[in-house]
ROTITI-692464 format. One record per residue (C-alpha): y, z, x; residue in three letters. Coordinates in steps of 0.2 Angstrom, whole numbers, plus 5000, padded with zeros to 4 digits. Each point is the difference from the previous one (the first is absolute). Layout:
# ROTITI-692464
YZXAla
...
END
This chain:
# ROTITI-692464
508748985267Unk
500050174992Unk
501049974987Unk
498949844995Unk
499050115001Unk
500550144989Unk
500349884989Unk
498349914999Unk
499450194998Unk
501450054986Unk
499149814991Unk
498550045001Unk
500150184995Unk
500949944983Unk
499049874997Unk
498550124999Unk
500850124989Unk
500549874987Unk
498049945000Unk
498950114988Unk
498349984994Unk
500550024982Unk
500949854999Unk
500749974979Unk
499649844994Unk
500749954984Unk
498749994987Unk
500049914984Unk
501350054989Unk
499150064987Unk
498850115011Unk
500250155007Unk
499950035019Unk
498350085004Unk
500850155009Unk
499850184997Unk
501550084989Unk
500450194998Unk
500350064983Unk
500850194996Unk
500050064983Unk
501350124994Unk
499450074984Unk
501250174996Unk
500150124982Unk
501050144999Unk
499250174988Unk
499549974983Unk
500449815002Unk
498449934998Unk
500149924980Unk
500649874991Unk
501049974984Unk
498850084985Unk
500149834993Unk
500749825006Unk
501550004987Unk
500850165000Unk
500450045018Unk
499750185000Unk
499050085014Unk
499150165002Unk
500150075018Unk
498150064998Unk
499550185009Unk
499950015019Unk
498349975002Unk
499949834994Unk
501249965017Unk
498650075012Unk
499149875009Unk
498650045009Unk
499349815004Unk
500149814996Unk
499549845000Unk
500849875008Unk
499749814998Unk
501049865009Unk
499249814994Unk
500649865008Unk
500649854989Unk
499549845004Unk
501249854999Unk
500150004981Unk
500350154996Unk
498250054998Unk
498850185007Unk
498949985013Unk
498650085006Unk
501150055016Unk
500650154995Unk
500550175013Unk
500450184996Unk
498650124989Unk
499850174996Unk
501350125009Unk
499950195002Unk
501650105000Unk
500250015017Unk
499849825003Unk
501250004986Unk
501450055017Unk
501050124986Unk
501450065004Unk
501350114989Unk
502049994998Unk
501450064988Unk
498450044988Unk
499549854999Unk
498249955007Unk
499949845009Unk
498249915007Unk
500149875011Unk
498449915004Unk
499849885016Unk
499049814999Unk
499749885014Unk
499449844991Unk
499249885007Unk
501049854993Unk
501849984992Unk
500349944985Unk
500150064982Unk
499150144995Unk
499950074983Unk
500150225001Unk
499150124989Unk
500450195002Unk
498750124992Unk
500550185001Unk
498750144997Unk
498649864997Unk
498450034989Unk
498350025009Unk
499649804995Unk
501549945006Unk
499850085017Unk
498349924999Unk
500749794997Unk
501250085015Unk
498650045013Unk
498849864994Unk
499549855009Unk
500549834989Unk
498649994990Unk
500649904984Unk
501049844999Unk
501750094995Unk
500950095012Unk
500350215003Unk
501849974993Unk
499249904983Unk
498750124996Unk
500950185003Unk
501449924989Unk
498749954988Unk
499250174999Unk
500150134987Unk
499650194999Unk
499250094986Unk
499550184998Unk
499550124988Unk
500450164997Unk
501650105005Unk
500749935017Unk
501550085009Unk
500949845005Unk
501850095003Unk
499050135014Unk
500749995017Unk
499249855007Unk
499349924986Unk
501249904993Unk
499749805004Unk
501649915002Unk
500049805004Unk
501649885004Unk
500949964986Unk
500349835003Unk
499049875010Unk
500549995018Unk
500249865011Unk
500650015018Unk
500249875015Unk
499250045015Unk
500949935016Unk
499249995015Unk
END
């Protein structure tokens, strides 16, 4: 009797470890899961790194001064893409300071690593803006307030000033990802 029921017990204690609320259903191929994703960006310079070519063709870079590697904050935008490929209006992420930045420093070479939870997986499109201007901050801290989304209007925006500017000061310097980024959030 006590090994039947030892056994009943042993049954019953492994069938209620293999039940969980969070049961995965299979969704539609197409769609994503609505689950929450984690998404960690790794976004690393080294001194005097911080330009491109002088022009498309040529291929010949100039290192820039050590100033123009300084980053002191940033703007951060994750838009989900809908089935076709498309921005939403669900979008995460927004203006950063430096210590939310998580810096950290190794063999000279400066490395910030940002943390996201996100509400859903999927594909998101990622844009990076390093030392923003004061109106990018501002689409980054705003409530949606227009028909195109944070993404579309601070990669639509332009900066003009007059007079003399120190652009290459410590801090100053904008930089942007090169390339548009796209990354798969599992769940």
């Amino acid at each position: 009797m006590k090994i039947k029921g030892l056994l009943l017990g042993m049954l019953a204690y492994a069938a209620m470890v293999a039940c969980t609320n969070e049961d995965i259903v299979k969704n539609n191929v197409n769609q994503p899961e609505k689950v929450k994703g984690n998404l960690s960006l790794v976004i690393s310079s080294t001194s005097n790194s911080s330009r491109a070519a002088d022009n498309e063709e040529s291929g010949v870079t100039d290192p820039g001064i050590e100033g123009e590697s300084t980053v002191t904050d940033a703007v951060i935008i994750l838009n989900r893409l809908d089935e076709n490929g498309n921005l939403t209006k669900e979008e995460f992420g927004g203006y950063l300071t430096k210590a939310q930045l998580n810096e950290t420093t190794a063999s000279g070479e400066t490395i910030y690593n940002p943390f996201f939870t996100l509400a859903n997986s999927g594909w998101y499109k990622v844009l990076v803006v390093l030392n923003p201007t004061e109106s990018i901050e501002a689409i980054a801290n705003s409530q949606q307030s227009t028909d195109k989304s944070k993404y579309e209007q601070i990669a639509e925006s332009s900066y003009t000033t007059t007079g003399d500017i120190t652009i290459a000061a410590a801090g100053q310097f904008m930089m942007v990802n090169k390339k548009e980024i796209k990354v798969d959030v599992l769940s």
